[in-house]
N, C-alpha and C positions, 0 to 999 in steps of 0.2 A: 433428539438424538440420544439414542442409550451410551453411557459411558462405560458401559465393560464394552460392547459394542461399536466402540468409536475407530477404534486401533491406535487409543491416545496409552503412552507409556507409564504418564502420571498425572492425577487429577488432583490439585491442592483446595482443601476449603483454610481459608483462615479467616478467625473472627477474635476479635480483642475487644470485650466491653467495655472496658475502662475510654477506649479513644471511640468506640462507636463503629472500626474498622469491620465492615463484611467486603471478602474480598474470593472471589477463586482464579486458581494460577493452572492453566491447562500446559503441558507439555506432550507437545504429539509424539516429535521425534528428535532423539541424541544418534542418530546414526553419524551424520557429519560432523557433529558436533555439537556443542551448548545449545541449547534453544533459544533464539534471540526472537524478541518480538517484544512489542510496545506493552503499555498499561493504560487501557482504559477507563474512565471515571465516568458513569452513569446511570442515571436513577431509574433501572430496570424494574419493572412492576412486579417481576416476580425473582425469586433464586432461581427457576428453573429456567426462563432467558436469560438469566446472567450466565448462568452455567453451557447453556445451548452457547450462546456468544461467545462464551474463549473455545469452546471445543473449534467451531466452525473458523473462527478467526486461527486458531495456532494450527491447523491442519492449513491452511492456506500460506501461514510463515515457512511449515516445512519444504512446500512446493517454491515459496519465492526464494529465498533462499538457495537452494537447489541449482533451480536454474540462473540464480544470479551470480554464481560459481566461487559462492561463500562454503568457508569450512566450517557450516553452522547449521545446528537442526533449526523447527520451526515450536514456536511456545506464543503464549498470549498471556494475560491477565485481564480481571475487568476488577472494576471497586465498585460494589453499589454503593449509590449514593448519587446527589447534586453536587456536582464541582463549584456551582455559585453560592452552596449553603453550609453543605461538607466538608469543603476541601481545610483541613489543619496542620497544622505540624506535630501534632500526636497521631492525627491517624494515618498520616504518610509515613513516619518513622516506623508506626508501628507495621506497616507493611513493609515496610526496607527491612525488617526483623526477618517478615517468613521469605523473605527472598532470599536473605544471605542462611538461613538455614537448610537451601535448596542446595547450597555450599559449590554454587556456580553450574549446575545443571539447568536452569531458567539465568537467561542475562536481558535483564528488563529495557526499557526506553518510553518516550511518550506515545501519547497516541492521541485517540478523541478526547477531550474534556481535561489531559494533564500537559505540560507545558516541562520547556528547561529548567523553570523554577524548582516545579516540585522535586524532578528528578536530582535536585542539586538535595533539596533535602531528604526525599530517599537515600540518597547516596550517602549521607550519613549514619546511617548503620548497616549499609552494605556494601561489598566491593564491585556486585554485579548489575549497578547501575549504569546505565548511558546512555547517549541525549543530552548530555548537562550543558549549561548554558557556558560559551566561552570564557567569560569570568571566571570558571572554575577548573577552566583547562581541557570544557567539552567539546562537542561538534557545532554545540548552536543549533538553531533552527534547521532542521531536515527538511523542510519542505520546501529550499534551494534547490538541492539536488532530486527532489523527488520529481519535481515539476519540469527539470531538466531533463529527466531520463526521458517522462511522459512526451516529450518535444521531440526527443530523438527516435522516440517509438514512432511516434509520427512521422518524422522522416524519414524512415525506414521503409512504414507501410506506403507515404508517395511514392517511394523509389520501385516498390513491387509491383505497384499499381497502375502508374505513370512514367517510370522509368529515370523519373529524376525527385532526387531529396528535397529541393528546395517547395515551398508551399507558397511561391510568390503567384500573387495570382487565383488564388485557391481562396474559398470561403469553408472558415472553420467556426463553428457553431459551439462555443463554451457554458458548459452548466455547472453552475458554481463557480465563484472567482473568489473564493477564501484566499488562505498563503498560498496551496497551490496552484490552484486558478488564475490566480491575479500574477501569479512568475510566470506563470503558461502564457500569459496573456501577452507580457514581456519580451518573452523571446518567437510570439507569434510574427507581435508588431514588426522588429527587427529583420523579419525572416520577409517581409512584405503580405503576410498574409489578410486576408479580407476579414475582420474579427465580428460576430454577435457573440454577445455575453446575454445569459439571466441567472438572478439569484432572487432568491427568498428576504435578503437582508438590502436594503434600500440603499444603506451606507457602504454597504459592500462595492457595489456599483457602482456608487459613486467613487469613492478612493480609485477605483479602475478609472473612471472617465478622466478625474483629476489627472492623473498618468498616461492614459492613454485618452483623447478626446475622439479619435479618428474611431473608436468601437461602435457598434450598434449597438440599442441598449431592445430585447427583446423583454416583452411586460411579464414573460414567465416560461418556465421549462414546457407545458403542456405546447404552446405559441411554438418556442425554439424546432420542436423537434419537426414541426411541419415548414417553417419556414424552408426554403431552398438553400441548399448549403452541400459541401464536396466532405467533408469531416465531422464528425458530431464527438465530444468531446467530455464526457459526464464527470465533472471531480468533486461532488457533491456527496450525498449517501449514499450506502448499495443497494442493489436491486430494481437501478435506474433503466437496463434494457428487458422489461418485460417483453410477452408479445403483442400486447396492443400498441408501446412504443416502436418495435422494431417494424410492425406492419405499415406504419406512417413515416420511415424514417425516410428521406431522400438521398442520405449519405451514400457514399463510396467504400468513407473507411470509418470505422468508431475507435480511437483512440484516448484513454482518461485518466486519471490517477486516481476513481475512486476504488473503493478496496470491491472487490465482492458488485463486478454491476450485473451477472448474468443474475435473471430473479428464478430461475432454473436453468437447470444443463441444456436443458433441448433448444434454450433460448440461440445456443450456439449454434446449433443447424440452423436453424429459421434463420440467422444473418448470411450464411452461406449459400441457402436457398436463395435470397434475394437479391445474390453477388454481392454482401457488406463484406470486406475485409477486418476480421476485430482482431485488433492488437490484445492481448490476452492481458488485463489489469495488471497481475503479480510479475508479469516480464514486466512491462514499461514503467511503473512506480516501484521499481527497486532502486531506486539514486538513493532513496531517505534511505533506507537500511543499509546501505551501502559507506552513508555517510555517518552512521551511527555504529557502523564497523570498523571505520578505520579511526575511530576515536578511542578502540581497544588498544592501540601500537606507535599511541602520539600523533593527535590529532594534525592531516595536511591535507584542506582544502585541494588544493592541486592532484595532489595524488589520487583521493577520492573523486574527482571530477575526471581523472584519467580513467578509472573504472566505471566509472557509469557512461561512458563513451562506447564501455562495449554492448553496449543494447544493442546496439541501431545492428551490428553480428549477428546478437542470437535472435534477434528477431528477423532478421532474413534468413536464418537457419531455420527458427519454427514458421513461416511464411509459404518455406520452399517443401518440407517437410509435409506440412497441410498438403498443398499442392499434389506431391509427388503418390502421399498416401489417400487421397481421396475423403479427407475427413477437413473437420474444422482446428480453426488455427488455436483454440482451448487445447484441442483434443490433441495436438502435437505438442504443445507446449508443458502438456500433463506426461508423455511420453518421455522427453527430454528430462525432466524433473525427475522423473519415476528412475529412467536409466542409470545417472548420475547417484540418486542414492544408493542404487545397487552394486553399481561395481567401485564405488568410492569407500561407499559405507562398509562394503564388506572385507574392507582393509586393516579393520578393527580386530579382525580375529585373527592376523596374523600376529604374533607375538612380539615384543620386544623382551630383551631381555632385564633382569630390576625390574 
């Protein structure tokens, strides 16, 4: 992706030799506001998928955002590097430097490879860190709420599908059981649903069985996605609905929390083609950012759990939307997102006065 080209508003390189920090800060859009979106930590093999990576990543915060009816534009960060070899406290500071020089037009948070820790020492020398761990007066772990919302995107998509929310009865097919996997898995059980799990990580799996014993443990995603199942459910990496997977899928509905599953656009016809209902990623994993929003205005679980309650809404708005306009449920949800910064955004140009 070319970045004059992008339609990104600012593209930050920062590099500090002294700490080793190589880092870039993409900000797509300030229409709504600040651009909130996490920091990733990852040892990209080149500067130019580092670079490719926040562009793609902070155009997708713009749209979640958006549609999750935050006064908030879309931004990313990535740090190269190994978070198991890299990760210090000189070169996290010194990235909290070019963040707070951004003077709150990027408002950072975790992501892949960074944690509440870091973010507590980011936030040492900036004001526009969040994510931090509650010890420090933060949100805590976002991938509570993230996993929740992904639950309620799902019972949303039963309810369109079937006509009732509940998924008791219903076999849901889990890829990846990380933090949000394994809360997904949580309020599957509770909800009475039929659960297979696979992961890549052996322990993973297991922590899940410890917890939940009643799972089925499937030997791998390749297995998963053929097995028979009402739900398919990917919160692993992106680019998990190619079209060789979606040719094999037996689902109904694909609902997940990972960031980024179509591995192209057209992937989203092809589930439409084959009557798959897809919950669009950036609607139903906004709980985390949601919860990492309201830790801007004194952090209340409660509250933030009242807002992420309205998924299960706009997803039967972009559902019915799909529906009504003959397209897929991506392509309405991009609609919604697109509307909202236009006539929200373009509120900026009325004047105050001072």
């Amino acid at each position: 992706m070319d970045i004059l080209d992008s339609g990104h508003e600012q593209v930050v390189f920062c590099s500090d030799r002294e700490s080793g920090l190589r880092a870039v800060i993409a900000v797509h859009s300030t229409a709504l506001g600040p651009a909130l979106g996490g920091t990733r930590f990852y040892p990209y093999t080149s500067e130019a998928d580092a670079v490719a990576d926040a562009l793609r990543l902070s155009r997708a915060m713009t749209y979640k955002n958006s549609l999750a009816g935050l006064d908030l534009g879309g931004g990313k960060a990535v740090i190269i590097g190994d978070p198991r070899t890299d990760r210090t406290e000189a070169r996290l500071r010194a990235y909290g430097r070019f963040v707070e020089a951004l003077g709150g037009r990027y408002l950072t948070a975790s992501d892949v490879g960074t944690t509440n820790a870091d973010l507590d020492v980011v936030a040492r020398e900036t004001r526009f860190a969040h994510g931090r761990s509650e010890a420090r007066g933060g949100c805590g772990d976002s991938s509570v709420l993230t996993a929740y919302g992904v639950f309620l995107g799902m019972q949303a998509a039963a309810l369109h599908c079937w006509g009732t929310r509940s998924l008791a009865g219903r076999t849901v097919a889990v890829a990846g059981v990380g933090k949000v996997g394994s809360h997904l898995v949580g309020h599957l059980a509770e909800d009475g649903a039929e659960i297979l799990v696979a992961d890549v990580d052996p322990a993973a799996v297991e922590r899940v069985r410890a917890r939940h014993p009643q799972v089925t443990v499937v030997p791998d995603t390749a297995t998963l996605v053929r097995t028979p199942h009402d739900v398919y459910s990917p919160n692993a990496l992106g680019g998990a609905l190619d079209p060789e997977t979606v040719a094999v899928l037996p689902s109904r509905i694909v609902c997940g929390g990972a960031n980024n599953q179509l591995a192209t656009p057209e992937v989203a016809e092809q589930l439409r083609g084959r009557g798959i209902l897809y919950a669009p990623d950036y609607l139903v994993n906004a709980g985390g950012v949601m919860q990492v929003e309201d830790e801007r205005h004194g952090f209340s679980f409660p509250r933030a759990k009242a807002r992420a309650e309205g998924i299960v809404d706009v997803a039967l708005r972009v559902f019915a939307l799909a529906d009504a306009e003959g397209v897929s449920p991506a392509v309405a949800a991009d609609r919604l997102a697109e509307e909202r910064i236009r006539s929200v955004g373009r509120l900026a140009t009325i004047r105050l006065p001072g």
